[in-house]
Each structure stands twice: as C-alpha cells, then as structure tokens.
N, C-alpha and C positions, 0 to 999 in steps of 0.2 A: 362500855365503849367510850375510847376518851375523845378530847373535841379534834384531836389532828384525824383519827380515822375517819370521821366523821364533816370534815371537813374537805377530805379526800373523796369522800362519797356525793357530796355537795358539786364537786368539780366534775366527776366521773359521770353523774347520771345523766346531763345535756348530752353526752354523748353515745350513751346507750340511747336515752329517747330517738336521737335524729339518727340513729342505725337502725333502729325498731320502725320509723318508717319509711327507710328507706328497702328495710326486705318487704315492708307489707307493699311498697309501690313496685316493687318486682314481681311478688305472687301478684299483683292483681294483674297485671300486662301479660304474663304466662297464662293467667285464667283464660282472658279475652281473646288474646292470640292474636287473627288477624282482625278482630271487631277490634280491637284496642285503638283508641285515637294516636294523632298524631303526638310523637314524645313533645317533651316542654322543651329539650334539650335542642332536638331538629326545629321547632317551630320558631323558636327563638335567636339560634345561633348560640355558639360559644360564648363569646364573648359578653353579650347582654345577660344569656341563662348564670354565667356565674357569677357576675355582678349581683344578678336579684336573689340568688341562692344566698352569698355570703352577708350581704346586705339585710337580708330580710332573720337569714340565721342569728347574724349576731345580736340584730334588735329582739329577737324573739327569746334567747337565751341570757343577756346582760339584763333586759327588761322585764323579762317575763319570769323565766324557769327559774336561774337563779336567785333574786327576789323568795319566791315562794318557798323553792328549798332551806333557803336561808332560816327564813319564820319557820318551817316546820323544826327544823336542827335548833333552833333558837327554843322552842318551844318545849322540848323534852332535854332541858337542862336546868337547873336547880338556880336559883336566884344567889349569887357569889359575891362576895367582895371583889374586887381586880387583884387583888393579891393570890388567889385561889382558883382565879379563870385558869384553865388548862390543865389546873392541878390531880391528883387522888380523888378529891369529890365531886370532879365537873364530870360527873355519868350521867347516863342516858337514865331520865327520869318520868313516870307520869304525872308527879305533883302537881302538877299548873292541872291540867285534866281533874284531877279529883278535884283541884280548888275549886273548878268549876260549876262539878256537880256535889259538894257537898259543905264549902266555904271555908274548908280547912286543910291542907297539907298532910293532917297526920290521922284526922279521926272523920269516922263515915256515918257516924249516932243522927246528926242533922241535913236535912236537905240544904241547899242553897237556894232556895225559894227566887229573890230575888233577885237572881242571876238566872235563874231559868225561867221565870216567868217572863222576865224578860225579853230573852231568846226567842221566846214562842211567838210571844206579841209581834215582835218585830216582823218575824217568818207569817203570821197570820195576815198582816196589816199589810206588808207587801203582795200579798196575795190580792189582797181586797184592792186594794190601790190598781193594779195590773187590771183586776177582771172589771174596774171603774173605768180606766184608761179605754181598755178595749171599747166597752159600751159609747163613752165619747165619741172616740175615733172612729168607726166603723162605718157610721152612716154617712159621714164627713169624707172620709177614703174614698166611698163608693162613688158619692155623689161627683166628687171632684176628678176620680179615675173613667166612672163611664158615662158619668150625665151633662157633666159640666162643660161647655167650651176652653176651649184651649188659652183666650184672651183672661178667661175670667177664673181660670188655676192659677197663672200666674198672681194672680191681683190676690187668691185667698193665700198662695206660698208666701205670698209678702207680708200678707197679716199675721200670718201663723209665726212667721221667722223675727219680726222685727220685736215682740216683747221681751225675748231673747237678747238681744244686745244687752242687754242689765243685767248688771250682777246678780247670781243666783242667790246670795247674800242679802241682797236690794231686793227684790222679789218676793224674800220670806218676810221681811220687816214690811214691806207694802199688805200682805198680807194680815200682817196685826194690827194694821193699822186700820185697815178695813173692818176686820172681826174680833177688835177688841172689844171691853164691854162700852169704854167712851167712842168705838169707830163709828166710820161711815154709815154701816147696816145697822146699827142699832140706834145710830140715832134719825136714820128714814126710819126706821120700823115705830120707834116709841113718838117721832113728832106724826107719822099715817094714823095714830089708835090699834093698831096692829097687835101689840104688844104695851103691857104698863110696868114694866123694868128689864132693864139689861137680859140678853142671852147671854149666857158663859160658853161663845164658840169654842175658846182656846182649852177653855177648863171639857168642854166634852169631847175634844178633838178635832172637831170640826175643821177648825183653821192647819193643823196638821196635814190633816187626811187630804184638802183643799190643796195643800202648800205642796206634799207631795205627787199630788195626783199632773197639778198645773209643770211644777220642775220636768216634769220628763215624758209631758204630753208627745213632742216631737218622735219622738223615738219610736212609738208606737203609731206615730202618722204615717211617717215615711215608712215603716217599715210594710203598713198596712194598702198604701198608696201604690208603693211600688209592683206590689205581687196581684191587687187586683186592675193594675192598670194594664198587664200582660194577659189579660182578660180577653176571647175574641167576643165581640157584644153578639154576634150571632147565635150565641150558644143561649144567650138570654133570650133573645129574640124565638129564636127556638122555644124554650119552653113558656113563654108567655103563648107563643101561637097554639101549642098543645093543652091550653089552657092552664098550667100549675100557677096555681095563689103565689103571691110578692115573696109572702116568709119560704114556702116550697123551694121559690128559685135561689135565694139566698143561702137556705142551708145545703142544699143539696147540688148548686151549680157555681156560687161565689166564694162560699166557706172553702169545699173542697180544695177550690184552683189556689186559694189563697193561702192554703194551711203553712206553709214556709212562711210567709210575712207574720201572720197568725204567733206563730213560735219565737221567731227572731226578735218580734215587740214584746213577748209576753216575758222571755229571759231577760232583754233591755233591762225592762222597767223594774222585774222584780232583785235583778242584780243592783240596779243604783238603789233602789228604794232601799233594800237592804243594806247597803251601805253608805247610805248617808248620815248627814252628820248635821248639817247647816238645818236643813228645816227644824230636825225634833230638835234640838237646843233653843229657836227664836220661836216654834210656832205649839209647843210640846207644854203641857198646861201642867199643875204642881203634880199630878200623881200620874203623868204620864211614861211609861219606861219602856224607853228604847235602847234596841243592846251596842247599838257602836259608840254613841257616848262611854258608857260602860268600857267598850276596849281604850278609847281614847286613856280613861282615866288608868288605867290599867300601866299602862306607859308614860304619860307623864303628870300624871299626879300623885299612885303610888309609886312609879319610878321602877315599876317591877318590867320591865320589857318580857321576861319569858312568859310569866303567867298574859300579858296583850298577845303574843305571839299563839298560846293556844285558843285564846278566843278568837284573834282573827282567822286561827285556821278551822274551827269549828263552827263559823263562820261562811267561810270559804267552802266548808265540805255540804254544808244547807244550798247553798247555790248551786252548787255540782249535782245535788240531788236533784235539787229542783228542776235544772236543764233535762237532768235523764228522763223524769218523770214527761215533761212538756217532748220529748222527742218520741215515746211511749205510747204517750196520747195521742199524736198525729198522727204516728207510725213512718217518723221521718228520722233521715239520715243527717250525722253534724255538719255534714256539706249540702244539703242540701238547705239550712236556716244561710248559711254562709252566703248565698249568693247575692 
C-alpha cells in the first residue's frame, strides 16, 4: 500500500471513529428509553452544545487522533532518502517491529536483548513507582478527605502544590544533588557514624525511583482526595459502631467507594512514569536503562523517525494495556475513571 492510500486512511479514520460513537450514543438512549437522562443537545441548547462539540472535536482529532495515526503510518514504512518517499519502495513494512525485537531489519538469528530488557524495566519500574505512589498517597487522601478540618486541607493543598512551581528539570538535579555520593544524605549519614563511605543512591536507583515517584506524587493525590472525599463519613461511623478493626473498614468501606480515584491515579502515574524522559536521563545511574531515552535516540540521534515511531507505538500499546488491565481489576468502566 503506498503512502497516498495510506494517507487517505489517516484523514478518513477521525471520521469513522466520531460516527462509531455517535451510533454507540444512539444504541445506548434506545436501550434506556425513557430512564435515559436528559440529551446534552436539550440540556445545553444549540448554540453552546455545538460550539463544545466542534471545539472539543477539533482539539481531540488535530491533537490527539491525528498525531497517533500519523506515528502508527509513520511507523510501518521503510527508512527512505527524500528522493524515494512516496516512491515504488515506500510500502507498508514491519521492519522497525522486527528491529525491535531482534536489532536487525533483515535477520531474526539474535534477540535484541537490550531493547527489550529495556522495555520491561521501564513497564516494571512504573509499576513499582504507581503502587509506591499509592502507598504515599493513601493515608494522606484519607486523612485530609475525612479526618482533617477544612482550614487545615487548605494549609496541606498549599504545601503539596507549591514544590511544584519548579521546574520539573530543577527537581531532578535537586535530587542529585541530595543523593549523590558527595550530597546532602551522604554526608549527614558519614559525619552521624551511620555509615564509613559513600552510598551509590544514583548507581542503585535510588535517586531515580525517588525522582520518579516525587514528579508525579500530585496526580495520585488529587485523584485519591477527590473520590474518597465524596465519601459519607456515616458509612465509617457505621462500621466502627459494628465493631470492624481500622484495616476491615478501609478495605472493604473506603477502597471500594474510592476504586475510580484508585484507577484514575494508578493510569496517571504509570502513563507519565512510562514516559518520561527528564528524570532517567539526570537521576538514571551508568547501567540504568530506561526505554524512552531509547526512542528519543531513535529520532534524533539515529535520525531514523520510522523505527522511534514503532517504539513509541509499542509503547503506546503497554499503556493501553495497562489501563484495560487497571479497568479489569476494579471492574470499572472508562467513564467512569473520567469523572
């Protein structure tokens, strides 16, 4: 297939998708009948409902769909001179895919080891980081959605937000600067007698895992904040009188209510963690390998954009997996993390 079909198909799919849901939003009103809520069309009027329609359309397909389509089309075509783009040889190819999984275009004898170990790590480490996050966040949510006064959320919102103003750049180098082997902790730990030489934070990942975990603490705050602040405290109150132990009412009265927040943080954090860039480069010790530098170099260091385009799409599709799985697990719906 050459690149105008293909290009054609690029332009044509935004508009299958937004007819695909617009019959799925007809079946579902026909299902409900007269339980169906009030339309978006009637509740908003004309005039506003089509402004947020074309508005919201065009951001979603210029910025969103397009983009991705692009990289996938980009992605199963053969690395060309400009002389030959469009040509005889610009076909639809999987080369970049095998370069991935075995470091060569033509021959499949060797693994690509350190391209996929890579991959993994990354998919592992953001795992870790997410279910670290959670652990942080959780008791902190809680505290400040049902225990806390209202004067004194505000006073912890303002602590939590204001490290944040700094660049997230500035952030990771504060970082090393802390858990290098001449920083801050290493040289309270060796002038206490605590330790009689340097830790290698950065060299064990330490300062990584730290760096990623801190970048994108918020995201699993707020998400965590907001679902059990919609909490009625009665319902705790209830089973404390019924006697159930602290952890009982947690798992079985604040997890449940919260499982949307739960999910909505846990996708956050393992989406950005998986694609970041900034911390593993400044806080990522000599043998540490993370796979988006890898696509970076993909693009502009080999210069190769199709083979970055299949990494960032096999990429892309570990994140998709990952949501389905995390929607699985709750037994939730994609609208209903949305809210």
């Amino acid at each position: 297939m050459h690149s105008s079909v293909g290009h054609s198909l690029i332009l044509a799919l935004p508009l299958v998708i937004v007819a695909g849901f617009f019959l799925l939003s007809i079946l579902e009103r026909r299902r409900l009948g007269s339980l169906a809520p009030v339309s978006f069309w009637r509740r908003n009027g004309i005039a506003v409902s089509t402004y947020l329609v074309v508005a919201v359309g065009l951001w979603a397909v210029i910025m969103i769909v397009l983009p991705q389509l692009y990289m996938i089309d980009l992605s199963l075509r053969p690395k060309l001179p400009p002389a030959q783009t469009s040509g005889p040889k610009d076909v639809y190819t999987l080369e970049n895919y095998r370069y991935f999984l075995y470091g060569s275009t033509t021959s499949t004898a060797n693994w690509n080891t350190l391209h996929i170990k890579a991959f993994f790590l990354t998919i592992g480490a953001s795992v870790t980081v997410t279910l670290l996050n959670f652990a942080i966040c959780y008791p902190l949510a809680f505290y400040m959605a049902q225990v806390s006064p209202k004067a004194r959320v505000r006073l912890f919102m303002l602590l939590l937000i204001t490290p944040y103003w700094v660049n997230e750049v500035l952030r990771a180098f504060a970082f090393r600067v802390l858990l290098g082997s001449q920083g801050a902790i290493n040289t309270l730990l060796l002038k206490t007698g605590l330790i009689d030489q340097p830790i290698d934070f950065l060299g064990l990942d330490v300062g990584l895992y730290a760096g990623l975990a801190y970048a994108y603490l918020l995201m699993m705050m707020f998400s965590l904040y907001n679902a059990i602040e919609s909490l009625d405290r009665n319902q705790i109150e209830a089973a404390r009188d019924l006697g159930a132990p602290w952890w009982y009412i947690h798992w079985s009265v604040v997890m449940p209510h919260a499982k949307p927040g739960i999910a909505s943080g846990a996708t956050l954090v393992f989406m950005l963690n998986a694609g970041a860039l900034a911390a593993p480069l400044v806080l990522g010790g000599p043998r540490t390998l993370w796979f988006t530098p890898i696509v970076y170099d993909r693009f502009y260091q080999a210069f190769n954009w199709q083979q970055g385009a299949a990494y960032a799409f096999i990429l892309l599709l570990a994140c998709v997996v990952f949501v389905l799985l995390v929607l699985r697990l709750f037994k939730l719906g994609l609208g209903e993390i949305a809210r």
